[in-house]
N, C-alpha and C positions, 0 to 999 in steps of 0.2 A: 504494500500500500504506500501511495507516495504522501511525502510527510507535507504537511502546510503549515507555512509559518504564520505566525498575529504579530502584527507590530503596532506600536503604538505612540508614535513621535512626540514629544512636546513641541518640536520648533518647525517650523516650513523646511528650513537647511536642512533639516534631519529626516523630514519627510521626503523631500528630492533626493538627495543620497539614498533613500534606501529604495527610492524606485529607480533610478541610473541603475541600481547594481544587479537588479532582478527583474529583467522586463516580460517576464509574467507574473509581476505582482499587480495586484487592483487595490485602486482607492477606495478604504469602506466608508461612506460620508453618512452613512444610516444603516444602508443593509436590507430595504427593503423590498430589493430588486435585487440588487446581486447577491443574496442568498437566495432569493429562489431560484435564481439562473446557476446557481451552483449548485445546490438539489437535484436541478431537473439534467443535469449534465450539460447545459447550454455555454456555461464559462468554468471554467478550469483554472483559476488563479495558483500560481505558486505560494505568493503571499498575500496576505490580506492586510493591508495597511491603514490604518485606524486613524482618521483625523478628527475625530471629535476630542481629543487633548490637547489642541494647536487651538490656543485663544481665537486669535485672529480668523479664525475659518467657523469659529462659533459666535460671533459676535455682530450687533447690531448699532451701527456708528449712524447718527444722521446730523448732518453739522450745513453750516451755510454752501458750500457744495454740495451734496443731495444726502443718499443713502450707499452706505459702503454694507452686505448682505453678506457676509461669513457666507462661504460655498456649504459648509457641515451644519448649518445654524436651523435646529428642528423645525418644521413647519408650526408646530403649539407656541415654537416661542413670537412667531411673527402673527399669528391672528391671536395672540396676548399684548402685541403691542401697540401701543394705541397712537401713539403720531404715526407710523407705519401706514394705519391702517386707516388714519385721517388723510395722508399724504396721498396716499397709492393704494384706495380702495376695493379697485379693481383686481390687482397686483394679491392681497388678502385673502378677498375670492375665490381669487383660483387657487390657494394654497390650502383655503379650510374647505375645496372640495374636495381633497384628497385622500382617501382613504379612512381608516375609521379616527379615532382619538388614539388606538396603540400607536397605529402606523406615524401620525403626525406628531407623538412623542421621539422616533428616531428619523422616518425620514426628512430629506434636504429640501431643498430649491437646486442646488447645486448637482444634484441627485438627479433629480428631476429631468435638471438639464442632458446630463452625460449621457443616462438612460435613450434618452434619445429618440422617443417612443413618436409618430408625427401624433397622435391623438393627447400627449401630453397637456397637462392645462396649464403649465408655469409660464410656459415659454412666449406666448404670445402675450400676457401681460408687459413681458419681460420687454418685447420685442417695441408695442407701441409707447413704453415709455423709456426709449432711448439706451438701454441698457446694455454694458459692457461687461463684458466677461472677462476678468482677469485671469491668465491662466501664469503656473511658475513653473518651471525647469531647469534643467540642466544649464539650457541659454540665456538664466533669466527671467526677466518676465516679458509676457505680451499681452496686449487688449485684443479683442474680437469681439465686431456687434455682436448682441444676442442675434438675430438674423440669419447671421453666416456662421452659427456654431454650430447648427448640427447641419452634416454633408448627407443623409440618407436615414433610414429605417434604422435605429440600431448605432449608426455612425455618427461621429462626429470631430473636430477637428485638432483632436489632442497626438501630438507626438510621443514616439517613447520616452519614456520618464517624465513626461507634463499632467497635470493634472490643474481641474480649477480652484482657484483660489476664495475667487470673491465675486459677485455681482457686483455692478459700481451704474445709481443714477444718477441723471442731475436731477437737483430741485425742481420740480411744477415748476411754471410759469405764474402769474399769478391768473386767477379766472379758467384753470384748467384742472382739469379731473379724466380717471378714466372705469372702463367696467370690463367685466367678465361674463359673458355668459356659454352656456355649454347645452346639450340636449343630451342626454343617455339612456339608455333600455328600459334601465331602474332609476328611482329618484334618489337612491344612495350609490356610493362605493362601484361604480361602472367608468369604464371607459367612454367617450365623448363617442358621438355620433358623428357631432362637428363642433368644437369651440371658436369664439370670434371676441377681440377683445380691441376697444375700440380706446384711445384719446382724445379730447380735443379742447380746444384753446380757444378760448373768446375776448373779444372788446367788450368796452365799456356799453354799447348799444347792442350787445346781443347776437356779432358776427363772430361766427368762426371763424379767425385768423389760422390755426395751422391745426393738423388732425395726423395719425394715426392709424390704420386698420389693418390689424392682422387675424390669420385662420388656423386653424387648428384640426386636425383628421380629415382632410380635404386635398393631400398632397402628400410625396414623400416625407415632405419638411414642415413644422410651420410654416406659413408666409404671408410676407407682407403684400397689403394690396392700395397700391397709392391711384389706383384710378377710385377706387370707394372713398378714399381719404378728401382728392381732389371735389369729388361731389360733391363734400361737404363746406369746403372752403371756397368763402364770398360769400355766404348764404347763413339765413338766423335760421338755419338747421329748421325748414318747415320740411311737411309733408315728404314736397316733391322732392328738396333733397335730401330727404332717407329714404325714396325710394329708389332714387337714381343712386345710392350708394349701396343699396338692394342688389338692385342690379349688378353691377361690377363685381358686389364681392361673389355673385354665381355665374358671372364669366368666368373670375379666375379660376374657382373651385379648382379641381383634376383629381377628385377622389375616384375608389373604385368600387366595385361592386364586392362586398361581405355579408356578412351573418349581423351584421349591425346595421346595413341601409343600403340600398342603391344610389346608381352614380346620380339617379336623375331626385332622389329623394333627399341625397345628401347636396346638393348644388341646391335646392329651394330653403333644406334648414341652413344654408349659410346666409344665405340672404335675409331671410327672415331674422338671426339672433342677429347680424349687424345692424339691422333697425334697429332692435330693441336698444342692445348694449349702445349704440350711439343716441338712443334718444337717453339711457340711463344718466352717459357722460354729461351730456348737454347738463343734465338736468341740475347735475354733480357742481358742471362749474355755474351754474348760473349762481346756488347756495353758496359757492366758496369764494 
């Protein structure tokens, strides 16, 4: 039987040395994926390397530049936080959809992320509010939008020996807000059908100046959709521009056909939940 090692780094430095040195080890940021992908024979780790004892990857910073989001930092701690969850409502949302109360005791955002699932719900919050993925290695560090962090099903764009470090946003704007919404099988603990998570930003008179709009189980990848975003900018967010941003976000759709919805059923609930979640937003920043 082959032996597997646990590690359990106090420091980032210490955490990259010991992936540099075993590049079949895996980051365990909660454990609530990749043990069951180690169960199921699906990942095979040499080592299992524990970062929930590296402050900085568990921790929650929000300062006159935005929100610094520890990549290991449990999802109970962020729908317990309340500027969090004032600031970046939407962003909450999809974190307390996830999974029961055990699960959101260990697992990440960061987690979330690397998983890499296209129906994931972290990531398009992540994605319409600007956010960067700090990743640390060997080389260093580097940023990557949320956007372009995950490459495929499963994939995403970490080298050997990198792992991510931290989510990093900027501050709102002032007069802006964003939302989350999702459709699933069951009304608890399911994978999305389609998630859509929208931003947007307004003047003093009630215009959308700048927006937002990303999808979720509708493509390999999350993605963004800046022709739904576009519909919404110039306009006091009426009728006809949520429905023309209706529209665009089931052009872009490219889902497929599963045991969870057709192509032609998932391309209408995308449309549909970007209306809503952009009339949410609006509604969000007209209060804030």
């Amino acid at each position: 039987m082959q032996a597997i090692r646990y590690e359990a780094p106090g420091t980032v430095d210490e955490a990259v040395r010991l992936m540099q040195a075993d590049p079949g080890a895996r980051v365990l940021a909660g454990g609530t994926d990749l043990l069951v992908q180690f169960r199921s024979g699906v990942r095979q780790p040499t080592a299992f390397i524990d970062v929930k004892r590296i402050p900085e990857l568990v921790d929650i910073t929000i300062d006159d530049q935005g929100l610094r989001l520890g990549a290991a930092t449990p999802g109970a701690a962020i729908c317990e936080h309340d500027e969090l969850r004032r600031r970046w409502p939407g962003l909450a949302e999809s974190v307390a959809l996830i999974g029961s109360t055990q699960i959101q005791g260990r697992g990440s955002v960061g987690g979330n992320m690397c998983n890499a699932s296209p129906a994931a719900d972290t990531p398009c919050p992540l994605i319409v509010n600007r956010a960067e993925c700090l990743i640390v290695g060997p080389q260093g560090q580097r940023t990557v939008a949320a956007e372009h962090f995950m490459s495929g099903p499963g994939q995403n764009v970490l080298t050997s020996g990198e792992f991510l470090a931290a989510l990093v946003l900027p501050l709102p704007d002032a007069l802006t807000a964003d939302a989350y919404l999702r459709l699933t099988p069951r009304s608890e603990m399911d994978i999305a059908v389609v998630g859509a998570a929208v931003s947007v930003t307004l003047d003093a008179t009630g215009v959308c100046t700048a927006a937002r709009v990303a999808l979720a189980a509708v493509a390999p990848t999350p993605i963004l959709v800046p022709d739904a975003a576009q519909a919404l900018i110039g306009t006091h967010v009426d009728a006809a521009a949520l429905d023309r941003a209706a529209a665009a976000a089931r052009a872009a759709a490219r889902p497929i056909d599963d045991k969870r919805g057709t192509v032609a059923y998932r391309r209408q609930v995308a449309g549909v939940l970007t209306k809503r979640a952009a009339a949410i937003a609006c509604e969000r920043a007209r209060g804030n």
